[in-house]
ZAPATOR-248911 format. One record per atom (N, C-alpha, C): residue in three letters; x, y, z. Coordinates in steps of 0.001 Angstrom, whole numbers, padded with zeros to 6 digits, always signed. Each point is the difference from the previous one (the first is absolute). Layout:
// ZAPATOR-248911
ALAXYZ
...
//
This chain:
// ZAPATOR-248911
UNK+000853-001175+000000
UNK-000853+001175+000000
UNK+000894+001230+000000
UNK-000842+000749-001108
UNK+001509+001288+000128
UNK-000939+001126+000770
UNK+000045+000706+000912
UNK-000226+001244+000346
UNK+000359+001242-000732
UNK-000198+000609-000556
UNK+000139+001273-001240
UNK-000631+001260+001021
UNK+000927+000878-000414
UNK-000040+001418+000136
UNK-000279+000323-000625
UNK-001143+000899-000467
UNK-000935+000425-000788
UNK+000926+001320-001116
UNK+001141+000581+001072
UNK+000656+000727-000742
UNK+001274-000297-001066
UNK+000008-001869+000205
UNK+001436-000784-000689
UNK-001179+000007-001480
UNK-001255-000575+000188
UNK-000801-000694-000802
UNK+000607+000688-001570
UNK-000395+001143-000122
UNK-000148+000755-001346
UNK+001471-000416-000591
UNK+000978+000355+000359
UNK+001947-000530+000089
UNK+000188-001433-000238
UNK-000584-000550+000539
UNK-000078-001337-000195
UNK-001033-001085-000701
UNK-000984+000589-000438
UNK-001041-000466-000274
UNK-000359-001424-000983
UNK+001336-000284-000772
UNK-000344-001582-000768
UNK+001153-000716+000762
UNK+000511-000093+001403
UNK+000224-000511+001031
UNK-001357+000043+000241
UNK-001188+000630+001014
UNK-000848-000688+000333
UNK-000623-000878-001031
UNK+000004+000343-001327
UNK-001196-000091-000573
UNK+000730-001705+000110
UNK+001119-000280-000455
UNK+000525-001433-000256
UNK+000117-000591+001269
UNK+000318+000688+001113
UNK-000532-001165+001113
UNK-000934-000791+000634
UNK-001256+001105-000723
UNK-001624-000030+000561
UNK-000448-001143-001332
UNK+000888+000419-001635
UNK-000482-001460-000400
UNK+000689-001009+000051
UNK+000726-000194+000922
UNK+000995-001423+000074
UNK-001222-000670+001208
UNK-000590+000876+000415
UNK-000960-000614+000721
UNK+000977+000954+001940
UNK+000424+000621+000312
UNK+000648+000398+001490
UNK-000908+001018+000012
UNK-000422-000291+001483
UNK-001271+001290+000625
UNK+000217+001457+000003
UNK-000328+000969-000304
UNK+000419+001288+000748
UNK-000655+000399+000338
UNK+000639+000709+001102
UNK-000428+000312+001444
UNK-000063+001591-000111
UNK-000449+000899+000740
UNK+000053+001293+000235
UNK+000387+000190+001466
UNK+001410+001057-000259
UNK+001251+000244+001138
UNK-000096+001393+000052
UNK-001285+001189-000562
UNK-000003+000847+000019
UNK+000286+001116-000943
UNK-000078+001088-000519
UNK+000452+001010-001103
UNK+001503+000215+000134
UNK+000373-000042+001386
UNK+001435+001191+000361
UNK+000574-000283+000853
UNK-000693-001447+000777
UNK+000354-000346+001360
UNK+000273+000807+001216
UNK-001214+000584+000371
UNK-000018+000632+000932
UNK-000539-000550+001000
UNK+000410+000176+001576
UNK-000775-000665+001369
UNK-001612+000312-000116
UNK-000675-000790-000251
UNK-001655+000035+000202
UNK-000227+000009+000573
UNK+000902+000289+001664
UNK-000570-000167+001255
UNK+000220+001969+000296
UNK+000886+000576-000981
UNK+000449+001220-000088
UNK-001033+001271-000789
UNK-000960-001046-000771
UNK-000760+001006-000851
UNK-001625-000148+000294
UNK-000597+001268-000751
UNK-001340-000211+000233
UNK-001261-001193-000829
UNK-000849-000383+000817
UNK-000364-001159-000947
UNK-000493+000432-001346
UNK-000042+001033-000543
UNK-000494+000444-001042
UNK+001696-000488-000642
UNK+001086+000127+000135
UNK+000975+000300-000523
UNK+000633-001695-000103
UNK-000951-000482+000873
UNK+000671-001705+000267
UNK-001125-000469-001661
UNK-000806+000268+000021
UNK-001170-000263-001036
UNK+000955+000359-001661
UNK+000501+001189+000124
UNK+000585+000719-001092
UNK+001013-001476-000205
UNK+001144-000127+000741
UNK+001159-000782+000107
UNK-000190-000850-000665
UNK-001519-001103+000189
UNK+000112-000877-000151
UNK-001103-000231-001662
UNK-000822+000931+000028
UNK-000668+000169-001323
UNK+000804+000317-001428
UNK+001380+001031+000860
UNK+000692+000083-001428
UNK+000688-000772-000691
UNK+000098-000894+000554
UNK+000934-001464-000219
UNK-001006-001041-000496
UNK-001331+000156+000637
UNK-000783-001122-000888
UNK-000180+000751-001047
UNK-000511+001422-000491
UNK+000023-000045-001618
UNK+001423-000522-000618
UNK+001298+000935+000507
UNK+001168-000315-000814
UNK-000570-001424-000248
UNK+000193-001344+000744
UNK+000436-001230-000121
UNK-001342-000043-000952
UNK-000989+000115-000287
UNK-001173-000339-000603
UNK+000288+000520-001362
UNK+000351+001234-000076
UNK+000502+000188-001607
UNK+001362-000611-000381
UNK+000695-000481+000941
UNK+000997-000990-000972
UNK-000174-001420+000255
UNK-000916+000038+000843
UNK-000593-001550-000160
UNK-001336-000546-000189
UNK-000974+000600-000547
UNK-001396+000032+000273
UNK-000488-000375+001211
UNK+000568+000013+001045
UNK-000363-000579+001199
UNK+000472+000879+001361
UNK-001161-000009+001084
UNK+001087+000681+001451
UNK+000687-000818+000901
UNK+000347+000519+001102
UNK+000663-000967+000680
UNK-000741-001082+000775
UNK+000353-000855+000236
UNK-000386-000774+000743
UNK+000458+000231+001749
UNK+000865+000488+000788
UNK+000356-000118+001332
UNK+000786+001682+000321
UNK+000591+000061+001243
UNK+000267+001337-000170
UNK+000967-000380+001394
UNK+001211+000849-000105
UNK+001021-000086+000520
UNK+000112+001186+001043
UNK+000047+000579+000826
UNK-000004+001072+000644
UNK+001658+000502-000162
UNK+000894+000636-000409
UNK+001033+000445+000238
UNK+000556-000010+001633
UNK+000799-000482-000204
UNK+000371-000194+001422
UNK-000457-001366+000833
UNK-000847-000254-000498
UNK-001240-001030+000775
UNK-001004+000891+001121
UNK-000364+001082-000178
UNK-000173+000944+000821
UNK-001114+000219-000751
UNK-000985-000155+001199
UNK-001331+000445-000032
UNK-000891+000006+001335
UNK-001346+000009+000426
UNK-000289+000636+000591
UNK-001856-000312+000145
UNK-001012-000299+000982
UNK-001398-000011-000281
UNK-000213+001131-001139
UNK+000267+001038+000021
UNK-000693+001023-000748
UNK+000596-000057-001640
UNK+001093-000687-000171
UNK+000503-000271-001087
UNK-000496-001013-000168
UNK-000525-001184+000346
UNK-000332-001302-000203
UNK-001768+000240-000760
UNK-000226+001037+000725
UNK-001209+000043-000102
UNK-000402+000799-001382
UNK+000783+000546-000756
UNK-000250+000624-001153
UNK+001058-001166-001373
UNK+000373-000881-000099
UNK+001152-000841-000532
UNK-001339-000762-000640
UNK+000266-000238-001201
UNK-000766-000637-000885
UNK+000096-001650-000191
UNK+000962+000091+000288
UNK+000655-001590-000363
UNK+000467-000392+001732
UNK+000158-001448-000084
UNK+001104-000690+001545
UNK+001318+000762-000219
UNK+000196+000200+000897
UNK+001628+000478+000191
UNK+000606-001396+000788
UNK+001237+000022-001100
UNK+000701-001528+000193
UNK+001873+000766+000704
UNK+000131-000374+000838
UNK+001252+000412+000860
UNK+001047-001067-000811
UNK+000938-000775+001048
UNK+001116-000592-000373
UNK+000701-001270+001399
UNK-000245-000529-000539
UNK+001005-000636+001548
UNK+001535-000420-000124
UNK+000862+000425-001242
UNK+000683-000166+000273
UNK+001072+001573-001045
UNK+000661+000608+000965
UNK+000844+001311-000575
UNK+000932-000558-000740
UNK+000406-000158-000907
UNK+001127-000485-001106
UNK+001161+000958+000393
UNK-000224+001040+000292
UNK+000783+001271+000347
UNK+000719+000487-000783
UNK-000291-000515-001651
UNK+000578+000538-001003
UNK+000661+001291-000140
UNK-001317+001108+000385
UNK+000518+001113+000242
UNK+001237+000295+000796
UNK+000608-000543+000610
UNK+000698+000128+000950
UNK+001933-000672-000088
UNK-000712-000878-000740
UNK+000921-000689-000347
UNK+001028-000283-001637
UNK-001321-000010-000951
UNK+000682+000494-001403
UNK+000937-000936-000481
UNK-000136-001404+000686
UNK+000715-001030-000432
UNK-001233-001481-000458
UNK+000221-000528-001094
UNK-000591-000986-000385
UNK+000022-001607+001093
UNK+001311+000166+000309
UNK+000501-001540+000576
UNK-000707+000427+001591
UNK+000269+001100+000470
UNK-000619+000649+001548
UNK-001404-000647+000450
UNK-000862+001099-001066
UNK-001244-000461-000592
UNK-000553-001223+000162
UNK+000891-000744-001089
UNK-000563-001577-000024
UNK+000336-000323+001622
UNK+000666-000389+000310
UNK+000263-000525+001771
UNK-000755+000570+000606
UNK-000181+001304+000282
UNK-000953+000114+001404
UNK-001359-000407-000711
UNK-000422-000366-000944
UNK-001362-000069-000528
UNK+000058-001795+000525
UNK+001093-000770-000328
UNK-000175-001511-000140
UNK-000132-000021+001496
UNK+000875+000745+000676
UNK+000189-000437+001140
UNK-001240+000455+000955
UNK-001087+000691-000033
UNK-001498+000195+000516
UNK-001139-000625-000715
UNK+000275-000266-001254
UNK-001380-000223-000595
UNK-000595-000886+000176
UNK-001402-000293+000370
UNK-000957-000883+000268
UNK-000901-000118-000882
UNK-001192-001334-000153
UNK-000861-000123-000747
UNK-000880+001162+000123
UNK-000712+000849-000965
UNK-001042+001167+000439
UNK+000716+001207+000229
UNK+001393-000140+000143
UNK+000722+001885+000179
UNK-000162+001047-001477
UNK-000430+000480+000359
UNK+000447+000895-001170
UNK+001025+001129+000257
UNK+001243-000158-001351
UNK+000735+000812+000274
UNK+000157+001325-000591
UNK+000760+000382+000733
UNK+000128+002042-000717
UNK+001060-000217-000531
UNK-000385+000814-001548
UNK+001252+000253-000496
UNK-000141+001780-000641
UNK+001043+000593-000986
UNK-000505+000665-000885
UNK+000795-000452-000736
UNK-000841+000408-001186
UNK+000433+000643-001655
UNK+000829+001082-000136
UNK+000273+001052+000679
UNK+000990+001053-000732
UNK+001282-000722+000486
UNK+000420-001202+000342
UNK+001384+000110+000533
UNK+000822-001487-001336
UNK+001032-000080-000642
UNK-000212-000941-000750
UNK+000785-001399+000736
UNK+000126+000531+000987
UNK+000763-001272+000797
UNK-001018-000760+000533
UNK-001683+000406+000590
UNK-000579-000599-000186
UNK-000647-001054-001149
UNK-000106+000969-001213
UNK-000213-001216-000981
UNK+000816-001001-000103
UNK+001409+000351+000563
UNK+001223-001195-000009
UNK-000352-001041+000702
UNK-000559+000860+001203
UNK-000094-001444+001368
UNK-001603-000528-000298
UNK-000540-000049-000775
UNK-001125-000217-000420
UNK+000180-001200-000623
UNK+001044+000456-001316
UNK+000753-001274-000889
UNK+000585-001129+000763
UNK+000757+000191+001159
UNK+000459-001058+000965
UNK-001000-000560+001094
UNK-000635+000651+000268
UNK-001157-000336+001203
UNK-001271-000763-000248
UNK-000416+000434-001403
UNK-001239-001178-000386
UNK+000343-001639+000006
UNK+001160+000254-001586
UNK+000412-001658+000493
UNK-000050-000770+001316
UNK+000428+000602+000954
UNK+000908-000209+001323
UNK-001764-000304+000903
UNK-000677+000627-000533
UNK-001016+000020+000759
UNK-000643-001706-000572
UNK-000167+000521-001117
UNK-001018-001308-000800
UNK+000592-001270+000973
UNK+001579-000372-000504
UNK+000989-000726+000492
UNK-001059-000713+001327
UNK-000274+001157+001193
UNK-000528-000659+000920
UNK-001524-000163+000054
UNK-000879+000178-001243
UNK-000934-000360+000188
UNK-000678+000620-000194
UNK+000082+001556-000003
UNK-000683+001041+000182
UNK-000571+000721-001820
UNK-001312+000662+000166
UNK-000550+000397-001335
UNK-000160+001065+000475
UNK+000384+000912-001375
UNK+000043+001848+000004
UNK-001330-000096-000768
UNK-000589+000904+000725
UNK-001384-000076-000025
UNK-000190+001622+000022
UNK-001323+000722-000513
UNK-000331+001253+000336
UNK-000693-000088+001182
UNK-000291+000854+001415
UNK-000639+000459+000779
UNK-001563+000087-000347
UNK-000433-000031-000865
UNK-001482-000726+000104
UNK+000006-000959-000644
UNK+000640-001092-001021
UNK+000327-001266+000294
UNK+000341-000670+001076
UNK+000593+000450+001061
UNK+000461-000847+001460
UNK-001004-000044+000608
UNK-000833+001077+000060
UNK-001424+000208+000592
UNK-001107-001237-000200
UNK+000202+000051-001697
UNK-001386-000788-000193
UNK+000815-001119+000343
UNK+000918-000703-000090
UNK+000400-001235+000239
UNK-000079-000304+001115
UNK+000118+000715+001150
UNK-000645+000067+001174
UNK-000807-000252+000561
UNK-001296+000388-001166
UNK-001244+000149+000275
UNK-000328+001454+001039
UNK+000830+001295+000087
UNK-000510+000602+000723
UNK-000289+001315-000805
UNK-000797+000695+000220
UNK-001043+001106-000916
UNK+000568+001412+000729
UNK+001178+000764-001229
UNK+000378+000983+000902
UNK-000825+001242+000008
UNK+000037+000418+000943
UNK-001236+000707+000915
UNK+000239+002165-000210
UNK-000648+000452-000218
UNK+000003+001419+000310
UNK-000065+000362+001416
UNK+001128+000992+000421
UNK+000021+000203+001250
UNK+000922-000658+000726
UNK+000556-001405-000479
UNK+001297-000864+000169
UNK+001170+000548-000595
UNK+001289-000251+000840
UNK+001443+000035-000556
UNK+000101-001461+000351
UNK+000596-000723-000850
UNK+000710-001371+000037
UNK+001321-000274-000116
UNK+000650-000781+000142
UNK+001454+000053+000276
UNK-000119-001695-000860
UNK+000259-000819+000789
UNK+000261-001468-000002
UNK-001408-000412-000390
UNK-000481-000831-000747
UNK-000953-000192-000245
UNK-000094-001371-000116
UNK-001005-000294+001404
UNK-000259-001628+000643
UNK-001242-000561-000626
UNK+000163-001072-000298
UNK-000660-001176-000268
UNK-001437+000136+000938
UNK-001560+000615-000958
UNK-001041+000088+000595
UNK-000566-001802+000435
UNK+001078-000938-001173
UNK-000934-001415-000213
UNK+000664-001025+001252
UNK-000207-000333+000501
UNK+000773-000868+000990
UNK+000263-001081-000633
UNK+000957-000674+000371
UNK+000249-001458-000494
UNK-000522-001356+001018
UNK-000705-000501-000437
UNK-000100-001223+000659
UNK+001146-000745+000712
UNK-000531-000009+001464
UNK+001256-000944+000741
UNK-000292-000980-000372
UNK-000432-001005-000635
UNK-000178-001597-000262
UNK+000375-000333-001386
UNK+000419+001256-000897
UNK+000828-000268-001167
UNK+001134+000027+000376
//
């Protein structure tokens, strides 16, 4: 799932358009990335509307989920957000770090079934550790999936008014299988 800034969209735009038809979700991360816990809800409404047209005129479609910048939000922000706001459970710390091989390790070394991880796109050492980290993942079992694919496989129905992080298994498994 990619999260898009409504202000990359226009700059980048057959990047979304070719990720959205390879079939990868996008998400709305805001116009400018500003704290929504910082602005007025009229202005949280703006943020997040200008990014569903962008993504809709280069993809005929809006977003599906919505990212809060920062992970920062708030009842009164929750309460005007169109879509689930989907968090992260695990920091890649890309930003921080700017190394591909970094990246991959602290990601192998936390990740669980149901984490979803943070990454970005403006850094290209992420796309590096991307290239090393899927294999590495599959390797143990694991399927890269979009954030409302993990959901429905789940079986759980993501909700307005919810932030989700890890996203657990609504179906129980039979103890006698």
């Amino acid at each position: 799932t990619f999260f898009v800034l409504g202000c990359n969209v226009d700059n980048y735009k057959s990047a979304v358009k070719n990720a959205h038809k390879i079939g990868c979700e996008i998400g709305n991360h805001t116009f400018d990335h500003k704290n929504l816990t910082e602005i007025s809800s009229d202005q949280v409404e703006q943020q997040i509307d200008d990014v569903n047209r962008s993504v809709n005129k280069a993809t005929g479609e809006d977003t599906t989920l919505i990212r809060p910048p920062y992970g920062a939000y708030n009842d009164e922000v929750m309460s005007v957000l169109p879509k689930p706001v989907i968090l992260w459970d695990i920091d890649s710390e890309d930003w921080k770090s700017r190394n591909a091989q970094t990246v991959c390790e602290k990601v192998l070394a936390e990740v669980k079934d149901g984490d979803i991880v943070l990454m970005h796109d403006i850094y290209e050492s992420s796309a590096d550790a991307v290239e090393l980290l899927v294999p590495k993942l599959k390797e143990r079992g694991f399927q890269i999936v979009s954030v409302s694919e993990m959901a429905a496989y789940r079986g759980k129905t993501l909700e307005l008014g919810k932030a989700y992080g890890k996203i657990e298994s609504e179906i129980q498994d039979d103890p006698k299988n």
